[in-house]
C-alpha positions as CSV (number, residue, x, y, z in Angstrom):
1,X,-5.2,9.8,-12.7
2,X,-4.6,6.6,-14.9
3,X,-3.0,4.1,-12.7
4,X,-0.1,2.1,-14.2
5,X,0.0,-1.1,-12.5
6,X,-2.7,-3.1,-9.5
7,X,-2.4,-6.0,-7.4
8,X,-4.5,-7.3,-4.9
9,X,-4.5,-9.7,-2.0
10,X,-7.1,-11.6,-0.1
11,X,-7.0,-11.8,3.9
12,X,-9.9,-11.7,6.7
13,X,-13.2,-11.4,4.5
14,X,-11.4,-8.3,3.0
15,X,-10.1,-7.4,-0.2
16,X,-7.2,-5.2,-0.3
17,X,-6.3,-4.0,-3.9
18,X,-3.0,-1.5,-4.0
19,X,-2.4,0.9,-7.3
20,X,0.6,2.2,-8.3
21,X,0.4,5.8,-10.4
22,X,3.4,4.7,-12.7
23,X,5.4,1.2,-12.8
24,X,8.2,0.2,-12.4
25,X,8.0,3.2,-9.3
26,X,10.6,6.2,-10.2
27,X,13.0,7.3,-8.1
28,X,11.2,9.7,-5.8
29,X,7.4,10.0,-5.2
30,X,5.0,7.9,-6.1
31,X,1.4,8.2,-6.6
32,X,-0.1,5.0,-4.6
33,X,-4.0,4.1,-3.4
34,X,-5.4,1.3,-1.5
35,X,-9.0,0.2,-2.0
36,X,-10.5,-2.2,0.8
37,X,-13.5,-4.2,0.1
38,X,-15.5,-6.9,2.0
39,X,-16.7,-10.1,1.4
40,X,-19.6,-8.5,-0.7
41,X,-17.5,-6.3,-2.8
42,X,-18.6,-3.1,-0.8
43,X,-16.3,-0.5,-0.2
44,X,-14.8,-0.2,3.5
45,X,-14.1,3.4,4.4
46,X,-14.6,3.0,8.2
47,X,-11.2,2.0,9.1
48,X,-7.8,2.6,10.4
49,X,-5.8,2.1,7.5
50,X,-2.0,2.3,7.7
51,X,1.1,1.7,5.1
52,X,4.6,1.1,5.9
53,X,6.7,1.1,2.8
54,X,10.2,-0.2,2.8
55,X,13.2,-1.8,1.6
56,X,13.9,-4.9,3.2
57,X,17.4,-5.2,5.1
58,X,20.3,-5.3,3.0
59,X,24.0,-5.8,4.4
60,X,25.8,-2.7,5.2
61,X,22.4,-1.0,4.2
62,X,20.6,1.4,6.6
63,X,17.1,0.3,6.8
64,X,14.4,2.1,5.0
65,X,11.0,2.5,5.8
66,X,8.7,5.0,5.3
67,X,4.9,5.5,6.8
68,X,3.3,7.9,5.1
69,X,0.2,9.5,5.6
70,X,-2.8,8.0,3.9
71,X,-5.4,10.1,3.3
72,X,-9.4,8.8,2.3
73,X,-10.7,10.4,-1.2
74,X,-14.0,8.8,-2.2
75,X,-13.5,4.9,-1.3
76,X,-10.0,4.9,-1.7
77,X,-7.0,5.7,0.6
78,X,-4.4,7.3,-1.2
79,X,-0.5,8.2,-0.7
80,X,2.7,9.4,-1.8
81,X,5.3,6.8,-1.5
82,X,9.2,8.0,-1.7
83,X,11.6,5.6,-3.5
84,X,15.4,6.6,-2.5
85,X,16.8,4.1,-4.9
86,X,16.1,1.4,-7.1
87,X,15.4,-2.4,-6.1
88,X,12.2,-4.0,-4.6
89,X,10.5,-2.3,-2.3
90,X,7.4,-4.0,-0.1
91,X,3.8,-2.5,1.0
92,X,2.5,-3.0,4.1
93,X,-1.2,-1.9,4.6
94,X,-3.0,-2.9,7.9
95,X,-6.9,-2.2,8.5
96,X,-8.2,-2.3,11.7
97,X,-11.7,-2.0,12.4
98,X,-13.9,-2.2,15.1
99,X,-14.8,-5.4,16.6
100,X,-13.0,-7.3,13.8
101,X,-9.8,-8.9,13.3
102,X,-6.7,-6.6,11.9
103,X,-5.5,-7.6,8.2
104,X,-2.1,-7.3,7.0
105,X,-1.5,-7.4,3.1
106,X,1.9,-6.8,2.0
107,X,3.1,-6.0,-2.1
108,X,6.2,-6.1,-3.6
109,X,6.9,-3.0,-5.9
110,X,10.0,-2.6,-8.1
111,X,11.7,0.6,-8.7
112,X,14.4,2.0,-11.2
């Protein structure tokens, strides 16, 4: 898979870095993955790892939000996200681990 577009974000010692199969995301699903790294670049796989994807509250809007099912290949936790239409749309992945403090990182991801 060649990945179209990556961002990452900083928070708690760990790096969170979020790819995107094809961007702007289509209408539909979307290939996504989520790679978590510590402090010394190494790979955390060890965790509870969680995504909520959604469109923020728009008036006269029903709310969307979507938490799919992540699923650990290799290093990296990967997902299907489902765009309904276009606009931004935000990631929200939280790791929780053992013993350590739970890190929130949230994206914003357009979609046509």
């Amino acid at each position: 898979v060649s990945w179209g577009y990556e961002t990452q974000k900083t928070k708690g010692g760990l790096t969170v870095t979020l790819s995107v199969g094809s961007y702007p995301l289509v209408k539909g699903d979307n290939d996504l993955s989520v790679k978590i790294t510590d402090k010394a670049g190494k790979a955390v796989t060890d965790a509870k790892v969680t995504a909520r994807f959604f469109m923020p509250p728009m008036p006269g809007m029903a709310p969307m939000t979507y938490k799919p099912e992540l699923a650990l290949k290799g290093d990296v936790y990967r997902f299907k996200a489902n765009t309904s239409m276009e606009g931004t749309w935000k990631t929200e992945i939280t790791v929780v681990r053992k013993g350590k403090s739970t890190v929130t990182a949230t994206f914003n991801l357009g979609a046509r």
